[in-house]
N, C-alpha and C positions, 0 to 999 in steps of 0.2 A: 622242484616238484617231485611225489615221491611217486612212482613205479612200479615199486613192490605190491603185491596184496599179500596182507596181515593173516594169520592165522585163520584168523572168524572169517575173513572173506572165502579164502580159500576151502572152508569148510560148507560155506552158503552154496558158494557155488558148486559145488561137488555135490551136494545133496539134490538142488535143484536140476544137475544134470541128470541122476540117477533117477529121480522121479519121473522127469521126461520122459526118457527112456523107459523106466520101464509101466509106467503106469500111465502116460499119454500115448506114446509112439502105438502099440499094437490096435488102440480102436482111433486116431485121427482121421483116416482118411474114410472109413465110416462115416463116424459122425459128421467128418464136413460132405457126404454124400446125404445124409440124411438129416443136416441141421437139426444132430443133437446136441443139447446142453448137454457140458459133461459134469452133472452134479456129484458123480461119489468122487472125482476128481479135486471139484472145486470143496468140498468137505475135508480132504486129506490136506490140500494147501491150507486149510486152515489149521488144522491139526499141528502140520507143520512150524508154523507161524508165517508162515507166506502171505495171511491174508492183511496182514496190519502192519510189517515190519521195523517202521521207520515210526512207529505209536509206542511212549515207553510203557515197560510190563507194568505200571502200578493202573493203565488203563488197557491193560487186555494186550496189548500191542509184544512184538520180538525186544523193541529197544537197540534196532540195528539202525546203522546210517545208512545215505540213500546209495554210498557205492557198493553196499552189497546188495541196494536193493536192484541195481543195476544189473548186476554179475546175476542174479536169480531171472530178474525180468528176459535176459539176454537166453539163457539158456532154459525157459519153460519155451520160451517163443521162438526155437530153435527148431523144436518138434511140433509146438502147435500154436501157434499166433492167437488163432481162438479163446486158448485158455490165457493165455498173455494178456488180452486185453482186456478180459475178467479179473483176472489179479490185478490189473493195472488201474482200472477204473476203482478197486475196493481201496489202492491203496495211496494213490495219487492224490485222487480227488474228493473222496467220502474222508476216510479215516485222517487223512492228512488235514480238511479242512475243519473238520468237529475238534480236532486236536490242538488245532492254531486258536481254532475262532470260537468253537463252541462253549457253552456255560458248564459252569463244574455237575451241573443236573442233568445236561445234555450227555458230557462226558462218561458221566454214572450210566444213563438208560441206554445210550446209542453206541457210545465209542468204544465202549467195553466188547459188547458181545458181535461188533463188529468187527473189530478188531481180531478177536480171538478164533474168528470165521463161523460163529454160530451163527449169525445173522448176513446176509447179502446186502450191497446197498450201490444206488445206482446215483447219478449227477444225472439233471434236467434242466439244461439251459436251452439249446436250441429247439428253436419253434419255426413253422414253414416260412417266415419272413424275418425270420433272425437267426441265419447259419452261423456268415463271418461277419453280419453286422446283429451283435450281441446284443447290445445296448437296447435294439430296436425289440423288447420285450411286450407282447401283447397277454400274455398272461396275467391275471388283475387279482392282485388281493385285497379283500375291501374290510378294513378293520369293522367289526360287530362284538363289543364288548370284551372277553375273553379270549375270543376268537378272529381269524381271517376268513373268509371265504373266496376260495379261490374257484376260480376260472378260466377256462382255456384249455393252449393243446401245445404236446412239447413233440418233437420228430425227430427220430434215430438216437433212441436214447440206449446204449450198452448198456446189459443187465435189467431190464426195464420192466419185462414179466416175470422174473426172476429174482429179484430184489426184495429183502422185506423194507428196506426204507429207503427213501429217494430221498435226495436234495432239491431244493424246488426252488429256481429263480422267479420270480415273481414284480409287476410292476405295483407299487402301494402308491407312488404320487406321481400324476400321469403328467405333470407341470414341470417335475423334474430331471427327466430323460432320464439317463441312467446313473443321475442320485436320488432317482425315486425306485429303484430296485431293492428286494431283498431278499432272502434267502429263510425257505421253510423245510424243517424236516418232516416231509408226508409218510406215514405207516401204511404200508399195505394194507388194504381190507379198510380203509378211511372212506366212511360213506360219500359218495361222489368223484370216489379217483377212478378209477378207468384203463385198462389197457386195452387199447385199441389195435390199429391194424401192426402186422408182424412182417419185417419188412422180408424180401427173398433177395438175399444177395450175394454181389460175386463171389466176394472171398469171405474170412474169418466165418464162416456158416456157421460156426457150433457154436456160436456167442452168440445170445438172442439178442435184437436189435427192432425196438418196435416204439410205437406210435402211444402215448402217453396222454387222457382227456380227465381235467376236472368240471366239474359240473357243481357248483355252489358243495363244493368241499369243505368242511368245516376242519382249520387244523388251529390246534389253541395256542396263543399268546407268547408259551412259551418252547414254543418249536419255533421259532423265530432265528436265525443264529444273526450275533451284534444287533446293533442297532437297525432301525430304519431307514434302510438307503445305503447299506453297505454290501448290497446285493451284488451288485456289478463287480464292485472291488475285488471283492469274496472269490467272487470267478474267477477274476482275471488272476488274481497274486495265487488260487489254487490252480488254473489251468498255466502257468509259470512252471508247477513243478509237475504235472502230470506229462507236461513236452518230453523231461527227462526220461519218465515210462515208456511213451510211445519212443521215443529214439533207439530206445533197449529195445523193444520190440520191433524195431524194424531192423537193427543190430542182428539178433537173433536170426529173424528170417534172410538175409544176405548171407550168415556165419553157415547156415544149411545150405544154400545153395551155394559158396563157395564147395562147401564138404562133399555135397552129389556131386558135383563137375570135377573133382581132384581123384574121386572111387572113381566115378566114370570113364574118366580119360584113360586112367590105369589099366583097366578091363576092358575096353572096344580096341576092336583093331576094326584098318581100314588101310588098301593099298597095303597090305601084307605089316603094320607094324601099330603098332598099340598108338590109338591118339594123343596122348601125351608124346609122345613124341614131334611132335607137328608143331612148328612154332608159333601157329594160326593161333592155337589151343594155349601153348604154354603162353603168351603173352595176353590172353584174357585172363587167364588167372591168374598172372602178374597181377596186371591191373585190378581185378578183381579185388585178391589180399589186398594191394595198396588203400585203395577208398576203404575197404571194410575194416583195416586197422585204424584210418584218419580219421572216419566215424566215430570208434573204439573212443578213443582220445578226445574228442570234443563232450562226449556223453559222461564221459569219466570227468572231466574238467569241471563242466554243467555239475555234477552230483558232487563234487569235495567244495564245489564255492558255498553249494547250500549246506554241505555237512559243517563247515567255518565258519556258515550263518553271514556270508556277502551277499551283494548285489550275484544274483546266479538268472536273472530272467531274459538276459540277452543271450548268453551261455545258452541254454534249452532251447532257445529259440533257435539259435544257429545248429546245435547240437539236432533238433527235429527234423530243421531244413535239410542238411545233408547227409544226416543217417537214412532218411525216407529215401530221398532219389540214392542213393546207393542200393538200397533195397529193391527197389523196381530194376537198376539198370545189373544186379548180380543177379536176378530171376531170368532177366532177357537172355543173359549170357548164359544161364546154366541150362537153361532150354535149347539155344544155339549150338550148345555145346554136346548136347543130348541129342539132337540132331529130329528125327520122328518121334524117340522113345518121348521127349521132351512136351510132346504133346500129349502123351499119356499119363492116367491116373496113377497108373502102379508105381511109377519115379517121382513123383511128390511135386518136381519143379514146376509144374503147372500150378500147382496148390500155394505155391511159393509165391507164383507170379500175382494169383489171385489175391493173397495177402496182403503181399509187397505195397499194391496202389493205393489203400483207405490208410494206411500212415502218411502218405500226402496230402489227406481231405481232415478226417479227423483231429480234434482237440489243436484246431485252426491250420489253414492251409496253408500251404505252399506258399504262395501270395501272401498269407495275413503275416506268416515268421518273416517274411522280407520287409514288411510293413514295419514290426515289432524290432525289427533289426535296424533298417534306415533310421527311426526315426532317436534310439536310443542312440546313435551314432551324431547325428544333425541337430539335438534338440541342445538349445543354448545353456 
């Protein structure tokens, strides 16, 4: 297996970090005080090519593979997770799934100028009775000629008031469980769609996250993506590669809070000598490095099996599972490590810790990647 990164990575990633820095770092802990979208931000990623990467340029997209989109995701969500899982969501699971599944008309209207970051677009699968049990879709599209009419309510959907097109799970044949799901792309400002309530939460704040209602929605025939009933699938084989995103993003957020706790230790003294010196200290950061480089490696393995075009959905799954608890348990320690200051805003790591947890919940839990893991391991 190769180790190196190639020219283009090394360039992704440099770019991505430089962005960070300097055009996320100076307003993050603002905007996650005052849950704001960071829109002239999420405009420059697209500018970039950050908002489509892994979409080739004859459809708007970078035409990059996912380990650079790895090394990017890794270093926006280093300085702001927020904007990490705005990039993550646009490239994961919108562009990546119009790209796999969508029609060459779909491709022309949606993939292009989403890709290319003119347009924002969000995924709506979860609804208040179908978090980790997806399948269990209550949203109803009822074919009428032309058109579907949808109904229903989707909950915690990133990018959600913010987005000009959504992905819409939707059930069409209620006989079928979840081979009677399918998959519509709703336009903003679509008579009967609705954003509803705006959630207030712990961490990622500057990524809007809100409550989604259709109301006899008319969306037409051929906003459909595949056929009828390939709703479920749709989700699942694109939430496969969106795990790779959030792993990067919870990558990210550990790689910062290893970096606070390594400056910090340097500069506090305590009992007359700089806390790095204390073996208490050096052996968390040991550890620390150790999981956040084994992370590294599972998330990079996860993105070259999909770049090879293998079986990559066990990979991400394992890759989510323990890039996320690394994230939470480098937040605890970079707090621990920070001692008081670690409870405060001005040292980020609280903002860290805030982050760190909703990569255990979101684009399936904890529990569902063990699930997803057991059963590709046990199944005959």
């Amino acid at each position: 297996m190769q180790f190196n990164y190639n020219e283009t990575h090394l360039m992704i990633k440099e770019t991505a970090r430089k962005f960070a820095e300097d055009e996320l770092a100076p307003t993050a802990i603002e905007r996650d005080e005052k849950e704001e979208f960071p829109y002239e931000a999420v405009k420059k990623l697209g500018e970039l090519g950050f908002m489509g990467m892994m979409v080739p340029e004859q459809y708007g997209g970078a035409g990059l593979d996912a380990v650079s989109y790895v090394l990017a995701m890794e270093e926006i969500s280093r300085v702001d997770a927020s904007c990490g899982v705005i990039m993550s969501v646009n490239n994961s699971l919108v562009t990546y799934g119009l790209n796999e599944w969508g029609s060459e008309e779909q491709k022309q209207k949606y993939l292009i100028p989403l890709a290319s970051g003119k347009l924002l677009g969000a995924f709506a699968l979860s609804e208040p009775e179908a978090g980790s049990d997806a399948s269990n879709q209550k949203t109803i599209a009822d074919r009428s000629g032309d058109y579907y009419i949808l109904n229903g309510t989707k909950n915690f959907i990133t990018n959600g008031s913010t987005a000009d097109v959504i992905l819409v799970m939707a059930t069409t044949d209620k006989t079928k469980g979840a081979h009677g799901v399918s998959t519509f792309i709703v336009d903003k400002g679509t008579p009967g769609f609705f954003v509803a309530k705006k959630e207030k939460k712990l961490g990622i704040r500057s990524s809007d996250t809100v409550s989604l209602s259709f109301q006899d929605c008319r969306v037409p025939v051929a906003n459909r993506i595949g056929e009828e009933g390939f709703g479920f699938k749709f989700a699942m084989k694109t939430l496969d590669g969106g795990r790779i995103g959030i792993a990067s993003q919870a990558l990210g957020i550990a790689q910062a809070s290893l970096d606070a706790s390594v400056a910090y230790a340097k500069q506090r003294k305590a009992f007359g000598k700089y806390i790095a010196e204390f073996q208490a200290i050096q052996f968390k950061i040991a550890d620390m490095a150790t999981r956040i480089e084994a992370a590294r490696l599972l998330t990079l393995k996860a993105a070259a099996l999909k770049d090879a075009h293998e079986p990559f959905g066990n990979m991400s799954a394992m890759a989510k599972l323990f890039a996320s608890k690394v994230a939470v348990d480098a937040a605890l320690d970079a707090i621990q490590i920070h001692g008081g200051y670690g409870y405060c805003q001005e040292y980020n790591v609280e903002r860290y810790l805030r982050d760190a947890k909703i990569t255990e919940i979101y684009e399936g839990t904890s529990e569902v990647q063990r699930i997803v893991i057991s059963r590709n391991l046990l199944k005959d």
